[in-house]
Structure formats: C-alpha cells, structure tokens
N, C-alpha and C positions, 0 to 999 in steps of 0.2 A: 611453439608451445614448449618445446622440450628447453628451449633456455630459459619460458620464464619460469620452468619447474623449477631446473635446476638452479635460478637465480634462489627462490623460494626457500629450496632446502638447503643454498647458503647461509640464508638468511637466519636459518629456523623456525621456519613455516611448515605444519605438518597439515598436510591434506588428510582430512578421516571423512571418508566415504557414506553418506547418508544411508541409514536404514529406510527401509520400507514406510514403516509407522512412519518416520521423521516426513519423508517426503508428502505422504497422504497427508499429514498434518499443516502441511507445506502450500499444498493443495487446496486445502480447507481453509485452509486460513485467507488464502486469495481469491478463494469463491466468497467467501461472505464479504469481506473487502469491497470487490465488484459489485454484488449485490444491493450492499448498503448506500454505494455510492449510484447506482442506476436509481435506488429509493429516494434519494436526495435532490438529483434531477429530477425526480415526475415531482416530487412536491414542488421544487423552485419552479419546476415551468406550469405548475398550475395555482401557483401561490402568483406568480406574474402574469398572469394570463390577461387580467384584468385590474393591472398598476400601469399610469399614465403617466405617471409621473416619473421624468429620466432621473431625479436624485434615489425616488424611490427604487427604482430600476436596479439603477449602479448600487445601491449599498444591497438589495436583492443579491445581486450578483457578486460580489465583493464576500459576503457573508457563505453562497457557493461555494464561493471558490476553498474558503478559510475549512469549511466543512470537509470538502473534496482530500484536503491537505491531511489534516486531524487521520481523518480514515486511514491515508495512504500511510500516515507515519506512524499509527497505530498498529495494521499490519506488516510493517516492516520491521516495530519492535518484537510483534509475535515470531514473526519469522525468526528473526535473529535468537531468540530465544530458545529455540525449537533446535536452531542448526547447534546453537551451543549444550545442546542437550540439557537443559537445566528446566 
C-alpha cells in the first residue's frame, strides 16, 4: 500500500479524506440503488410469471438486465459526484 501511495503522490494524485455528510450520502445513494434494483426484480419475475413464450422470456430478461445496468451507472454517477464534492 505504501508504494502505491507513494507511486500516487509521484504522480499527483491527492487523497482528500471523505467527510461524514459525503459518506452517509454515499450510503444513501447505494441503498436506493439496491432498492430500486430489488423493485425491478419482483416486477420482472412477476411480469414473467406467466410468459410462455422463450422470445418473450429472453427480451423480458434482456430488458432486466438493461434496467439493472441504468441503475448501477446511475448510482455510480451520483457517487462520483458526491466524492468530487460537487
């Protein structure tokens, strides 16, 4: 660790230490993340529950997955947002 600090702050990389607020926001931000994305699951598997059809199926699932995705890089933008103070 201490080399790839110091690799870092060859580089000019400066570590700033998250505040409190920052983290709970940090927090927040990946509880509703998780949240939305467990909402997303009980609709698909009750929106398939009763789909017979494997095309239907697979573009069901395909459109999951796209969703699952959205979410996650949605909260990754907040995050980064957040770390960058802005």
């Amino acid at each position: 660790m201490a080399r790839l600090r110091q690799k870092d702050a060859d580089a000019g990389i400066v570590e700033v230490p998250l505040t409190d607020a920052q983290r709970e926001a940090i927090a927040e931000a990946r509880r509703v993340c998780e949240a939305r994305i467990a909402e997303a699951q009980i609709l698909h598997s009750s929106t398939t529950a009763g789909v017979f059809d494997p095309a239907a199926q697979l573009a069901a699932d395909d459109e999951l997955r796209r969703d699952i995705q959205r979410l996650r890089d949605d909260a990754d933008r907040k995050v980064a947002k957040i770390r960058s103070g802005a």
